[in-house]
N, CA, C and O of each residue as an XYZ file, in Angstrom:
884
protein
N       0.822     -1.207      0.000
C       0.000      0.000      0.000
C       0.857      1.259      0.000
O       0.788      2.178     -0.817
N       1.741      1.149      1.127
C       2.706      2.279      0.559
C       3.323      2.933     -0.706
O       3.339      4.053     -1.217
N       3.871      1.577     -0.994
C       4.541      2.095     -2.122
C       3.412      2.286     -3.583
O       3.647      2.536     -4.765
N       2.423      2.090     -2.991
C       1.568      2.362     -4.406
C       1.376      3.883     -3.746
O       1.989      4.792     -4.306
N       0.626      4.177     -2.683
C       1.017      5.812     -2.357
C       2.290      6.606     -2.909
O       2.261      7.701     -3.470
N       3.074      6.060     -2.715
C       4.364      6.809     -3.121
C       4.469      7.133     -4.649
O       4.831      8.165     -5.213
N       4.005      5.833     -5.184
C       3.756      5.857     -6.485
C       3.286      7.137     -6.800
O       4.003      8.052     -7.204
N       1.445      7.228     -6.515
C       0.647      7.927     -6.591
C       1.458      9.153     -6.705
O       1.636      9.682     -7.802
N       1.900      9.570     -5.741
C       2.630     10.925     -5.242
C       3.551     11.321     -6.043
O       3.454     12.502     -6.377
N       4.358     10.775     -6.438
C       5.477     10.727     -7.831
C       4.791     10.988     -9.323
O       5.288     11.742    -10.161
N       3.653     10.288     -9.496
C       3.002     10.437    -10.672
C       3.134     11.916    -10.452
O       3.917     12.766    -10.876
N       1.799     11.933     -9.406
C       1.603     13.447     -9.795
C       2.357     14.612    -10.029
O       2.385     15.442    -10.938
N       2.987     14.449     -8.924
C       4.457     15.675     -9.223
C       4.838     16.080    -10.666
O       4.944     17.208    -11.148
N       5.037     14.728    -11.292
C       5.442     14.315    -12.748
C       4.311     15.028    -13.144
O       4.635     16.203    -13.319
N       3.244     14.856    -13.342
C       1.931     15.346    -14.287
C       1.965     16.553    -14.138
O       1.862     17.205    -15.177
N       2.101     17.237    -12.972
C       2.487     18.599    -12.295
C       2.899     19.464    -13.615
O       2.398     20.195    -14.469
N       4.502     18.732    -13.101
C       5.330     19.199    -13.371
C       5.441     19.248    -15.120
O       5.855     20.342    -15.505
N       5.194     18.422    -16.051
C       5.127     18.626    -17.325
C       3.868     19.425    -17.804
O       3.548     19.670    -18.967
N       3.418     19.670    -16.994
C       1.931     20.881    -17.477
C       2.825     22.499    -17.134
O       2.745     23.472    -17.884
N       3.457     22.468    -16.138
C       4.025     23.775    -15.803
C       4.575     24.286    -16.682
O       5.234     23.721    -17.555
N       4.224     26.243    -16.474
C       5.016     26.545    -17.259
C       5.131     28.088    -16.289
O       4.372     28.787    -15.618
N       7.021     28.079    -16.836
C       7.898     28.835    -16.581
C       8.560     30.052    -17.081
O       8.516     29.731    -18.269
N       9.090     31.104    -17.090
C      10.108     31.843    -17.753
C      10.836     31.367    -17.642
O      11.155     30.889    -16.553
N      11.769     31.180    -19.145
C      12.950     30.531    -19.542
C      13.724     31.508    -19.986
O      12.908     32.363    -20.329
N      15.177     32.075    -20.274
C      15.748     33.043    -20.672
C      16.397     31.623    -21.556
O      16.677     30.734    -20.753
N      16.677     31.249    -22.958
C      17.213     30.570    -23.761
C      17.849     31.803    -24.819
O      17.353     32.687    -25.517
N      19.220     31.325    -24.509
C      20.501     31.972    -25.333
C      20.546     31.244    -27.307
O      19.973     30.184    -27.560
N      21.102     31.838    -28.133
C      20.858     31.792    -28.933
C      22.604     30.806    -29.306
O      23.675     30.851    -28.702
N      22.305     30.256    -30.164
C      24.241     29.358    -30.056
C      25.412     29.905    -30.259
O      26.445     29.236    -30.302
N      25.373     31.098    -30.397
C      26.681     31.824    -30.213
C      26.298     33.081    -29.214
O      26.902     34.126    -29.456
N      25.414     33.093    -28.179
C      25.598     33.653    -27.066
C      25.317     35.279    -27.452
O      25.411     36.069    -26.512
N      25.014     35.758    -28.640
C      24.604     36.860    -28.936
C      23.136     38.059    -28.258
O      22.922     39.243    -27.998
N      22.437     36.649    -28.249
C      21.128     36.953    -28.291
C      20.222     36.190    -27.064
O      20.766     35.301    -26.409
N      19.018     36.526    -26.830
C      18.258     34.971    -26.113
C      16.678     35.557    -26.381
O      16.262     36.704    -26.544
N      16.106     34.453    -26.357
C      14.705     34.134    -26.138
C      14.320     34.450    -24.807
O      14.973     33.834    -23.964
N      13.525     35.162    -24.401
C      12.529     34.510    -23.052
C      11.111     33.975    -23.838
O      10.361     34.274    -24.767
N      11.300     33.009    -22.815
C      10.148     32.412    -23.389
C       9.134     32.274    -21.968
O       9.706     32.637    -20.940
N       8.136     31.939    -21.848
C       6.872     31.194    -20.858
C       6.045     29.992    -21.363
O       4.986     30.005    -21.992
N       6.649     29.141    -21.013
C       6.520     27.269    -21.187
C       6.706     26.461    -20.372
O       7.339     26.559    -19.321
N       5.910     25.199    -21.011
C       6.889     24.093    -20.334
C       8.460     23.398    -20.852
O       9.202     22.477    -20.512
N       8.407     24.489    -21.889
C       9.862     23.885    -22.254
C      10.459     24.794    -22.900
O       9.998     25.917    -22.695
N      11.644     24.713    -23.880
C      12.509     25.988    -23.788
C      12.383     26.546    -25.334
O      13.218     27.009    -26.111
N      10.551     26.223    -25.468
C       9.993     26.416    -27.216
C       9.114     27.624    -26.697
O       8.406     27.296    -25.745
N       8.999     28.814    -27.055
C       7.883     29.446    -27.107
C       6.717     28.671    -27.985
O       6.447     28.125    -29.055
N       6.071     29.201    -26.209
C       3.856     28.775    -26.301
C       2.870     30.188    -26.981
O       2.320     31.172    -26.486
N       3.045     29.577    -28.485
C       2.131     30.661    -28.672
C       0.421     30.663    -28.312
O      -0.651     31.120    -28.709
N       0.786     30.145    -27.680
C      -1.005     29.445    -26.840
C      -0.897     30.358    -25.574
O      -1.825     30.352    -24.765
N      -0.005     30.994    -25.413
C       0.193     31.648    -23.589
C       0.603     32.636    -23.805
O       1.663     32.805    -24.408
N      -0.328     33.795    -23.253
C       0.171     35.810    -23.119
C       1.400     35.532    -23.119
O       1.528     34.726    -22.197
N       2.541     35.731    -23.661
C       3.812     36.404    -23.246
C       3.555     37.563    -22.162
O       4.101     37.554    -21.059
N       2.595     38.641    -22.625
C       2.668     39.732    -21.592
C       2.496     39.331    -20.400
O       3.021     40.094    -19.589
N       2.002     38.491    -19.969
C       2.299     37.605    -18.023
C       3.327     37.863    -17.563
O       3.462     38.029    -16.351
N       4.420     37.972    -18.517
C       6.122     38.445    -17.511
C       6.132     39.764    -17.875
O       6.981     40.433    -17.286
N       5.353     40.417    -18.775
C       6.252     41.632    -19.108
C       6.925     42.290    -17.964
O       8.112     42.590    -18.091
N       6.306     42.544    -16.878
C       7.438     43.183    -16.205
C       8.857     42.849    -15.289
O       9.405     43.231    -14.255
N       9.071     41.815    -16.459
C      10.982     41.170    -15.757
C      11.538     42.151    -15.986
O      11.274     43.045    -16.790
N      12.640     41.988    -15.026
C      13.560     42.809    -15.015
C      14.797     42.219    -15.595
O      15.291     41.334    -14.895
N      15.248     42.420    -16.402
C      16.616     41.444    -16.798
C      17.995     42.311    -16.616
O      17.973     43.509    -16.898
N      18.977     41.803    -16.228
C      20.356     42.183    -16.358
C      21.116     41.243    -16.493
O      20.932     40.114    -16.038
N      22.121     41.644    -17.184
C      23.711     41.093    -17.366
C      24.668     40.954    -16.414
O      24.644     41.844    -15.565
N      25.300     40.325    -16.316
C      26.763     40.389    -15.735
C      27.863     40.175    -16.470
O      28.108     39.032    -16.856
N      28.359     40.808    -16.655
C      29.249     40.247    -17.807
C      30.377     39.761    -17.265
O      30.475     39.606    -16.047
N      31.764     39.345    -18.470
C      33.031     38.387    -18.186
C      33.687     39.267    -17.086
O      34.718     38.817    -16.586
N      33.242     40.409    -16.667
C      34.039     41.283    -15.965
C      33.605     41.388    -14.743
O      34.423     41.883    -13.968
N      31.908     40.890    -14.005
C      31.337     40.729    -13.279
C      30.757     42.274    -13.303
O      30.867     42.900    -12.249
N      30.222     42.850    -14.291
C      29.961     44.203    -14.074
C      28.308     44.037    -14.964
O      28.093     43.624    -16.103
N      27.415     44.504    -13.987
C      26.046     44.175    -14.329
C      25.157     45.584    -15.012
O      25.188     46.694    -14.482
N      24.446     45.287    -16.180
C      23.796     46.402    -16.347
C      22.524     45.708    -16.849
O      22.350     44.491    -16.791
N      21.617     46.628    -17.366
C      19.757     46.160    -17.339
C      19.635     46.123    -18.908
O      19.858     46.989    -19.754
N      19.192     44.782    -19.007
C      18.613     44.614    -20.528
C      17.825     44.948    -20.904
O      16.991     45.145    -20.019
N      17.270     45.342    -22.456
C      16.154     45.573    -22.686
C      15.250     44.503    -23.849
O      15.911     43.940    -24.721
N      14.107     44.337    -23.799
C      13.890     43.292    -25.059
C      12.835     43.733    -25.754
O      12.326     44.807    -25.432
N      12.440     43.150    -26.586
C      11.407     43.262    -28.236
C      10.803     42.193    -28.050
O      11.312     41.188    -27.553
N       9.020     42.363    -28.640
C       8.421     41.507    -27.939
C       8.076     40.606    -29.259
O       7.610     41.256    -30.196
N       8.213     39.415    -29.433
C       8.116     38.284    -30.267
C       6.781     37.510    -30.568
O       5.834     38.126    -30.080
N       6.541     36.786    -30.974
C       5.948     35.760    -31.282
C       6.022     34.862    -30.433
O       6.615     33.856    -30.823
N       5.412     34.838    -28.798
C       5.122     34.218    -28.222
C       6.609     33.893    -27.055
O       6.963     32.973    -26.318
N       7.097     35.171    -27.427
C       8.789     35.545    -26.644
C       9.095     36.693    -27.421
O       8.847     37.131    -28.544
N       9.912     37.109    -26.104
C      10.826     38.356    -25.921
C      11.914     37.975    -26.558
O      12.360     36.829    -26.495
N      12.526     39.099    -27.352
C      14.056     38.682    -27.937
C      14.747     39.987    -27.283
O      14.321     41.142    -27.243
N      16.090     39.373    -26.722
C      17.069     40.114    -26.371
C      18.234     40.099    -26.729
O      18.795     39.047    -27.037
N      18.874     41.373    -26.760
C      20.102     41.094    -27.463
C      21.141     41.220    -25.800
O      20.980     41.798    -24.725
N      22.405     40.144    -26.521
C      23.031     39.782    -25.491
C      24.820     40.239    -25.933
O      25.638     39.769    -26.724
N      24.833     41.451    -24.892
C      26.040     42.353    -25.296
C      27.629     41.496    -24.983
O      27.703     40.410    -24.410
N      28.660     42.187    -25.445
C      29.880     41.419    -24.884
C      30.061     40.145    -25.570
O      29.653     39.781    -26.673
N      31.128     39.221    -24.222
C      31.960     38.206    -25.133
C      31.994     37.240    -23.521
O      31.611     37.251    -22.351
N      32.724     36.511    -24.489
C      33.062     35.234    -22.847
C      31.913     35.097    -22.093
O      30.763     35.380    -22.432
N      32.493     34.425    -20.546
C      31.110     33.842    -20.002
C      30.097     34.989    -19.039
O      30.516     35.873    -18.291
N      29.113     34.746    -19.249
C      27.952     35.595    -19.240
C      27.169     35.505    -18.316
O      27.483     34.436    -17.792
N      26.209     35.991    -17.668
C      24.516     35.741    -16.519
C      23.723     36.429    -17.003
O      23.977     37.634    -17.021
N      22.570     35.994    -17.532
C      21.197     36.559    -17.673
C      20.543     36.306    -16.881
O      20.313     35.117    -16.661
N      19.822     37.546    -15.929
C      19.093     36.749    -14.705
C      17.743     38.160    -14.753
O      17.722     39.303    -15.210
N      16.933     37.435    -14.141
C      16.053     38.349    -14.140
C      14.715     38.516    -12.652
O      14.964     37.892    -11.620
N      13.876     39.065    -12.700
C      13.095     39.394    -11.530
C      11.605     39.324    -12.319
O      11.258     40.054    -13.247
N      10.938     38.402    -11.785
C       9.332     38.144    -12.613
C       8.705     38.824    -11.053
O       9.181     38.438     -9.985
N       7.642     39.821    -11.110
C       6.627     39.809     -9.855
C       5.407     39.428    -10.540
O       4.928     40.411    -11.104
N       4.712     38.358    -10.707
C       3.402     37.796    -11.327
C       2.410     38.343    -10.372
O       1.304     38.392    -10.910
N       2.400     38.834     -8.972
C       1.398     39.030     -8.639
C       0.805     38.399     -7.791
O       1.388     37.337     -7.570
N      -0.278     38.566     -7.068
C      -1.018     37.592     -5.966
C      -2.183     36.623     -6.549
O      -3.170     37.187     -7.021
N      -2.129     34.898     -6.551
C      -2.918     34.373     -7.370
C      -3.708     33.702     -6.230
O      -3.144     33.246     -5.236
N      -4.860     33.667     -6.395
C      -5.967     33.156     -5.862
C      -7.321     31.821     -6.721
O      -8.331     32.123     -7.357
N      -6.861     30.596     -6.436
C      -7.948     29.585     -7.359
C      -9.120     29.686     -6.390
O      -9.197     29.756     -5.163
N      -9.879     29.670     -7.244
C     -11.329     28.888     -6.424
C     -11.332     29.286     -4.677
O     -11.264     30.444     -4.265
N     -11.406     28.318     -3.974
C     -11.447     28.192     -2.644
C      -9.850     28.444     -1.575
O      -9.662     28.772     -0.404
N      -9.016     28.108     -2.657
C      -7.166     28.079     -2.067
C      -6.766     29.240     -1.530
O      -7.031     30.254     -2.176
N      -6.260     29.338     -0.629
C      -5.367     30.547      0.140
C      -4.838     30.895     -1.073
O      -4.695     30.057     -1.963
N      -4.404     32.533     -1.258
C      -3.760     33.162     -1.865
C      -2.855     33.127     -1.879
O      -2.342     33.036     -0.764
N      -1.875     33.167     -3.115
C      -0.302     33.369     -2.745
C      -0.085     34.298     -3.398
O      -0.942     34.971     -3.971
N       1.085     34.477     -3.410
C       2.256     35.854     -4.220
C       2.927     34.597     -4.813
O       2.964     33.469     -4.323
N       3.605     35.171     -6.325
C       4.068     34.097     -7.072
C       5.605     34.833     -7.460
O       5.586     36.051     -7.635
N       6.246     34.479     -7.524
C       7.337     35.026     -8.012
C       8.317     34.120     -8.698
O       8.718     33.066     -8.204
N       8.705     34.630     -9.955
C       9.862     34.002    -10.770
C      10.969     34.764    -11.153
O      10.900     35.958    -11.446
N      12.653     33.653    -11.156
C      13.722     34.294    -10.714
C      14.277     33.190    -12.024
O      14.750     32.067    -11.852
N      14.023     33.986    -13.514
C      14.719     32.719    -14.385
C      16.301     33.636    -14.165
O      16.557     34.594    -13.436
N      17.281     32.760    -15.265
C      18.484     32.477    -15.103
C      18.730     32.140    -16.551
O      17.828     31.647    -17.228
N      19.980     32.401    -17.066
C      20.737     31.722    -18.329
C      22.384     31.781    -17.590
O      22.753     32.592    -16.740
N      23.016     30.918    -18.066
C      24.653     30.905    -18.376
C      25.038     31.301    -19.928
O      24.275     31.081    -20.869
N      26.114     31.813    -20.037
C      26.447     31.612    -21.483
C      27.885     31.704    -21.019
O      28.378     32.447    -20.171
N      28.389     30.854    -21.711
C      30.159     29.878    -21.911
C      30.021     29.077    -20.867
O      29.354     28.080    -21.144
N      30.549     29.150    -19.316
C      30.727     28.207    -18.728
C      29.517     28.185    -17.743
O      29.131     29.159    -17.097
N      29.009     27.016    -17.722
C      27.614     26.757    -16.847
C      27.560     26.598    -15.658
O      26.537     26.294    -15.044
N      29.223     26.877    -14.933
C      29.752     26.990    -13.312
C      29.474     28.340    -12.735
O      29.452     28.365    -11.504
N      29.235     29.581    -13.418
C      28.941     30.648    -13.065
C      28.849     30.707    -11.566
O      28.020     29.986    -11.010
N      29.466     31.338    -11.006
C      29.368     31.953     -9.435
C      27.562     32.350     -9.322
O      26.815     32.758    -10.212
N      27.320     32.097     -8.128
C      26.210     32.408     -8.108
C      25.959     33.999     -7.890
O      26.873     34.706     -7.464
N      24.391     34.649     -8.273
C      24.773     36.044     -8.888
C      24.494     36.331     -7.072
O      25.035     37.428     -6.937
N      24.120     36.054     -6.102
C      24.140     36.332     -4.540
C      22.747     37.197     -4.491
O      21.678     36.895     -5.020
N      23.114     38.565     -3.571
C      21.740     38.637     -3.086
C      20.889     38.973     -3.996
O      19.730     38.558     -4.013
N      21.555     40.027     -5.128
C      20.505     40.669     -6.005
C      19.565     39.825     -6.428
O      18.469     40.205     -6.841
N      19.938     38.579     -6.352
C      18.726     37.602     -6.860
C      18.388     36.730     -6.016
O      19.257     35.890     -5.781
N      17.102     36.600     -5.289
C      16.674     36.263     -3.754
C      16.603     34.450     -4.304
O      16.996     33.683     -3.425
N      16.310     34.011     -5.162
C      16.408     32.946     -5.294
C      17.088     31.923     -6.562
O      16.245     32.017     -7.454
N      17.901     31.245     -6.931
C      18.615     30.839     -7.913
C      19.368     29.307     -7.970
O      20.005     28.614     -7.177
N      19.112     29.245     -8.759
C      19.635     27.657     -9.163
C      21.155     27.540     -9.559
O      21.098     28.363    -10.473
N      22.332     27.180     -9.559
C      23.613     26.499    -10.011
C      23.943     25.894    -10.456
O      24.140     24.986     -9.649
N      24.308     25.537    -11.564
C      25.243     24.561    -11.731
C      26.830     24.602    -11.464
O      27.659     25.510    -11.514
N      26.905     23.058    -11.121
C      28.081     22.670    -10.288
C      29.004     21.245    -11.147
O      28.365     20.193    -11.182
N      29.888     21.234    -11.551
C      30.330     19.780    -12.497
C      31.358     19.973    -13.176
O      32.132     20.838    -12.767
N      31.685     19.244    -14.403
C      32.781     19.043    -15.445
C      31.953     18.805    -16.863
O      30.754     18.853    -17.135
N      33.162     18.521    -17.654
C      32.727     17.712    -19.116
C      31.629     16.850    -18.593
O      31.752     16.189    -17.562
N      30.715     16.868    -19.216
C      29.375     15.542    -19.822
C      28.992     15.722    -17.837
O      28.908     14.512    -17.626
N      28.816     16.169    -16.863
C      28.612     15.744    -16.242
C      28.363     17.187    -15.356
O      28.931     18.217    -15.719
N      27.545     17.170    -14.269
C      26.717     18.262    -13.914
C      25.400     18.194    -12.956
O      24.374     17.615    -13.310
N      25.554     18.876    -11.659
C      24.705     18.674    -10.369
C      23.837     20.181    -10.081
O      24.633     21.111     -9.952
N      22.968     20.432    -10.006
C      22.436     21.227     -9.624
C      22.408     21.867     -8.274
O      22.670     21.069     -7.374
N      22.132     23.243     -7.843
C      22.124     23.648     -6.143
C      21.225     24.499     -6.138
O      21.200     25.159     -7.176
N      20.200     24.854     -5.127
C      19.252     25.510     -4.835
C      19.783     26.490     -4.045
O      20.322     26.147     -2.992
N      19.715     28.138     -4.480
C      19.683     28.618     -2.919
C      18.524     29.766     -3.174
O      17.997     30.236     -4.182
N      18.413     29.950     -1.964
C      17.390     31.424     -1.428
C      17.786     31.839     -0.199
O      17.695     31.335      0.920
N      18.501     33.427     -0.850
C      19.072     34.344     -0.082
C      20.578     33.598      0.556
O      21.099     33.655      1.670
N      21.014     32.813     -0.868
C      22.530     32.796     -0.604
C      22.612     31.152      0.483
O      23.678     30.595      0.745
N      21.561     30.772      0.845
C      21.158     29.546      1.847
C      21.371     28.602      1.130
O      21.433     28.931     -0.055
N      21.535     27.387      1.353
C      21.119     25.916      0.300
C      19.380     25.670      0.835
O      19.027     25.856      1.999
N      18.526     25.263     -0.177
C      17.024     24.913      0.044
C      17.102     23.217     -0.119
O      17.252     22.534     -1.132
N      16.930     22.809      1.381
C      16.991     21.080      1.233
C      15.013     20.874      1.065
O      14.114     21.592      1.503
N      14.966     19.766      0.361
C      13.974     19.148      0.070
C      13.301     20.037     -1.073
O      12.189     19.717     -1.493
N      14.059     21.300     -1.643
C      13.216     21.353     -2.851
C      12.913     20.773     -4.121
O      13.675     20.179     -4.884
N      11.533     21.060     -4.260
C      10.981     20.423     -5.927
C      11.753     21.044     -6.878
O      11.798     22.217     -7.248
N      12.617     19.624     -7.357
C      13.324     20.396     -8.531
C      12.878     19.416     -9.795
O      12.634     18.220     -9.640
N      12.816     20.024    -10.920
C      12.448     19.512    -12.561
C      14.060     19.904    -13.335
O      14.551     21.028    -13.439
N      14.613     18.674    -13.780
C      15.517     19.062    -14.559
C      14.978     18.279    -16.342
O      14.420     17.238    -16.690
N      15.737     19.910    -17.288
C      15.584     18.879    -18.276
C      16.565     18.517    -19.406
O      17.266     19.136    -20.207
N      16.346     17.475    -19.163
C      17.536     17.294    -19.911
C      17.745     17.179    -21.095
O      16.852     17.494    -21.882
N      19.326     16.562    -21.687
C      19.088     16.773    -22.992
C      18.299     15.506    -23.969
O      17.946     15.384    -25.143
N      18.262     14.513    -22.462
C      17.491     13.243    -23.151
C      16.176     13.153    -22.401
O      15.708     12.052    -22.112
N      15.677     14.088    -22.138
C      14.133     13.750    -21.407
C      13.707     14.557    -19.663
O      14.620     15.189    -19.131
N      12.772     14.490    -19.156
C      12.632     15.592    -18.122
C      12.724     14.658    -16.558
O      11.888     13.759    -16.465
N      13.475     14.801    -15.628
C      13.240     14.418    -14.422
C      12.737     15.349    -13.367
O      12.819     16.574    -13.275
N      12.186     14.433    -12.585
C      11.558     15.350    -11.122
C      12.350     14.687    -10.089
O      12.296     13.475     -9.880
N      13.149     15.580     -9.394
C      14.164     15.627     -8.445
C      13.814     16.374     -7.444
O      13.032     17.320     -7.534
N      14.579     15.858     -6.042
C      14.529     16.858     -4.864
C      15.879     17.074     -4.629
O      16.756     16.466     -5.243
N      16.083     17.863     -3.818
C      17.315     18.464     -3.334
C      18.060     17.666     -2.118
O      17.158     17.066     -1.534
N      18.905     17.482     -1.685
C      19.666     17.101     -0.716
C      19.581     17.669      0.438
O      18.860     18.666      0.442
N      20.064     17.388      1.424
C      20.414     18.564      2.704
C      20.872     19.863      2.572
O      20.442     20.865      3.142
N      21.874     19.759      1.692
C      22.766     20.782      1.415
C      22.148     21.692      0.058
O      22.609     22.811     -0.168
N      21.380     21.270     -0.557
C      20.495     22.126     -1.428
C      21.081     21.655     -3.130
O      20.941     22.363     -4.127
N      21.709     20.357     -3.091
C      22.022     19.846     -4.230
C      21.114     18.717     -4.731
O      20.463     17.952     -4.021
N      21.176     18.737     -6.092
C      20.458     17.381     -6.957
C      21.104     16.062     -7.235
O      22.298     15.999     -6.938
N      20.608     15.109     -7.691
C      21.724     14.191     -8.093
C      22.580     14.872     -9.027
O      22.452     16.024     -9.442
N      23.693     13.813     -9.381
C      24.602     14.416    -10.513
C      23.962     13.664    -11.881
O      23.892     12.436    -11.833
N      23.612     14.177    -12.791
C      23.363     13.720    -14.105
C      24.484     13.965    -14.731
O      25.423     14.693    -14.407
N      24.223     12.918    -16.190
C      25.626     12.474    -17.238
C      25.307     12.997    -18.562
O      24.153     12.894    -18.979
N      25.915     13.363    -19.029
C      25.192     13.946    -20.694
C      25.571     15.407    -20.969
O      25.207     16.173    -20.077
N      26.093     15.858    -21.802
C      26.372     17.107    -22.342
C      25.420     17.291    -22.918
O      24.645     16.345    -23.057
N      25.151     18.386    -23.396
C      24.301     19.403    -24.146
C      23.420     20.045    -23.478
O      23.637     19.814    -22.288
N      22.319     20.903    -23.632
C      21.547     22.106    -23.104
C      20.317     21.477    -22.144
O      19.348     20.775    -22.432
N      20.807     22.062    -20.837
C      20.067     21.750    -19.638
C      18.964     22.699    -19.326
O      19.265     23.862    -19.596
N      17.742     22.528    -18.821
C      16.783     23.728    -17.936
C      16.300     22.985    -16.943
O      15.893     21.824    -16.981
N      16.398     23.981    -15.752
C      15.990     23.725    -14.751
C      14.915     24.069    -13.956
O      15.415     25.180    -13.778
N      13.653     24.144    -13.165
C      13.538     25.051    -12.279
C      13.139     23.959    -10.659
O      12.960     22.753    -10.487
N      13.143     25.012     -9.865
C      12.797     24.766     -8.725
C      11.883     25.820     -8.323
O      11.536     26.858     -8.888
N      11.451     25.077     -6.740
C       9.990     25.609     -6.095
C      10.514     25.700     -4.694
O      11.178     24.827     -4.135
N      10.268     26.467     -4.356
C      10.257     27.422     -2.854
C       9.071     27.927     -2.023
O       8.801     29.083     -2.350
N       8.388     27.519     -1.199
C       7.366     27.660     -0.701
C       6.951     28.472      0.564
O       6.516     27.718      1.434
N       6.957     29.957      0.971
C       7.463     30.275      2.306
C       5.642     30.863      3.061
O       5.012     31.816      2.603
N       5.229     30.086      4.106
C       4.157     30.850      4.439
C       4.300     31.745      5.016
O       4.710     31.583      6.165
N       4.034     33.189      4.518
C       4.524     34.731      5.053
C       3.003     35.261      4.646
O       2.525     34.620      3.711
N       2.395     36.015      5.027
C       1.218     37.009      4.742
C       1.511     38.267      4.500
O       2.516     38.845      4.916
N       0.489     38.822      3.696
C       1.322     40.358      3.394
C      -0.108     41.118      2.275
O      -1.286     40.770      2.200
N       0.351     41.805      1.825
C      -0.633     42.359      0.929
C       0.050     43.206     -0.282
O       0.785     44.178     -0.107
N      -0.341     42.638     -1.596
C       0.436     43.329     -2.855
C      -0.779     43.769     -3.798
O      -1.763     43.131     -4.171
N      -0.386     45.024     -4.044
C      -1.459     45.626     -4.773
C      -2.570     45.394     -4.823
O      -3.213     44.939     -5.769
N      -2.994     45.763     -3.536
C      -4.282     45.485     -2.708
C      -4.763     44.516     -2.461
O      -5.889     44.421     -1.974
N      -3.982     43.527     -2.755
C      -4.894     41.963     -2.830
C      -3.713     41.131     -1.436
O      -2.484     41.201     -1.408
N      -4.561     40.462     -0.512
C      -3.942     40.146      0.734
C      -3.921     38.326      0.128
O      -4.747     37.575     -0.391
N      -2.024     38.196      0.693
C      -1.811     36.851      0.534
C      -1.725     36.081      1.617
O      -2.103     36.593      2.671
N      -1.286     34.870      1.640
C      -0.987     33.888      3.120
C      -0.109     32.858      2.925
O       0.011     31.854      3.626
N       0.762     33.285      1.511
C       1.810     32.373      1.049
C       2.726     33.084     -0.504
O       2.337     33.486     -1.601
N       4.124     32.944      0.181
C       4.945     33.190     -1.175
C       5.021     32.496     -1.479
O       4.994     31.520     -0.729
N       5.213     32.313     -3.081
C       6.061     31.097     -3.781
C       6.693     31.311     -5.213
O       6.184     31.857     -6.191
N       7.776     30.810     -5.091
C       9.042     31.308     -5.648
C       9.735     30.147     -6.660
O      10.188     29.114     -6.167
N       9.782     30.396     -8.085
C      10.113     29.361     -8.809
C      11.394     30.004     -9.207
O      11.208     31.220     -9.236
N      12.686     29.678     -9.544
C      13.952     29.619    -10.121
C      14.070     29.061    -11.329
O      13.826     27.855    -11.291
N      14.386     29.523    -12.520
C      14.871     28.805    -13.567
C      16.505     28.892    -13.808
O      17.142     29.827    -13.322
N      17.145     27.848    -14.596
C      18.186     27.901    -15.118
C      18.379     27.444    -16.524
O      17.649     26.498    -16.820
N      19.141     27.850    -17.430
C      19.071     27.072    -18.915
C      21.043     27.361    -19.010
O      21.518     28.391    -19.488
N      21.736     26.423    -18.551
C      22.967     25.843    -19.314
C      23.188     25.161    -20.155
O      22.241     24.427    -20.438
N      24.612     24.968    -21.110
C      24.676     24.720    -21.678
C      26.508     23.581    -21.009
O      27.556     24.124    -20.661
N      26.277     22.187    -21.049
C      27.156     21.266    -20.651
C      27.925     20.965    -21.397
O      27.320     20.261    -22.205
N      29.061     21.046    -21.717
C      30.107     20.829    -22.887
C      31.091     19.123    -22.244
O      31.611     18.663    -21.228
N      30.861     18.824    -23.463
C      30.961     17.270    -23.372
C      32.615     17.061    -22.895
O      33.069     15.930    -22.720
């Protein structure tokens, strides 16, 4: 009986989790440019407002660690941005979606904190300016994920990685890490953060934050 519960519980996550959809910042293959997109995967949904994120905030960091604010053009179901400079890169950004309320469910505040790498997918993490963020941590063909919020490791978070051969649902470790996966080529990530805090945003009173992280690297074999 258990383990058919457990089952149960795993499905769903899974079902969850491949219906979700995220801001993705996806870089273009020579690191020029990127997509944001809002999906479940790293294709713009022309089935879904783009305008839902319009108000991210995006910035750079560049090879020099010196950050300034992007601007983008609005697409066909994504934002295109152009992506200044050379060497390795951070696109990170600030989503406030707002206070969402279903049916009968306590209200929350939703917030999304996507992420890109461009050259090396070890990037230092960008720290406080960005209250919540994902890592990658690894070598050639090989590569572990880390959760933090506010610079912390987040143990037991819901994490979705995807990979370059198919999507897993992962949790985090003690220490705020994933398993290590094997495989080069272009990774996305996100995770879920859940904090019960009350508060009130643009007039509408919540009784829960919640905070998704994206990442999109790129693993060189």
């Amino acid at each position: 009986m258990n383990r058919m519960i457990g089952a149960l519980v795993v499905g769903l996550f899974a079902c969850a989790a491949a219906n979700a959809h995220f801001p993705y910042i996806v870089p273009d293959a020579k690191g020029e440019s990127a997509k944001v997109v809002f999906s479940d995967n790293l294709e713009p949904d022309t089935d879904v407002n783009i305008e839902k994120i319009a108000n991210t905030k995006l910035t750079l960091v560049d090879a020099n660690g010196k950050e300034s604010a992007l601007e983008w053009k609005k697409g066909d179901g994504f934002y295109a941005v152009n992506v200044p400079g050379s060497g390795n890169r951070v696109v990170y950004g600030i989503t406030d979606y707002g206070v969402i309320q279903k049916a009968d469910a306590k209200a929350f505040k939703l917030m999304y904190y996507p992420k890109a790498t461009i050259g090396s997918p070890t990037a230092k993490a960008v720290g406080a300016k960005l209250p919540m963020e994902v890592v990658a941590e690894g070598g050639s063909g090989k590569v572990r994920f880390r959760v933090l919020m506010a610079g912390k490791p987040v143990a037991e978070s819901e994490v979705t990685v995807i990979t370059p051969d198919g999507k897993k649902a992962v949790k985090t470790d003690k220490e705020g890490y994933t398993q290590a996966f094997e495989g080069a080529g272009r990774y996305a990530v996100y995770a879920r953060h859940s904090e019960a805090k009350a508060g009130e945003h643009a007039g509408k009173k919540f009784e829960e934050i919640r905070s998704y992280a994206t990442l999109v690297c790129d693993i060189p074999k």
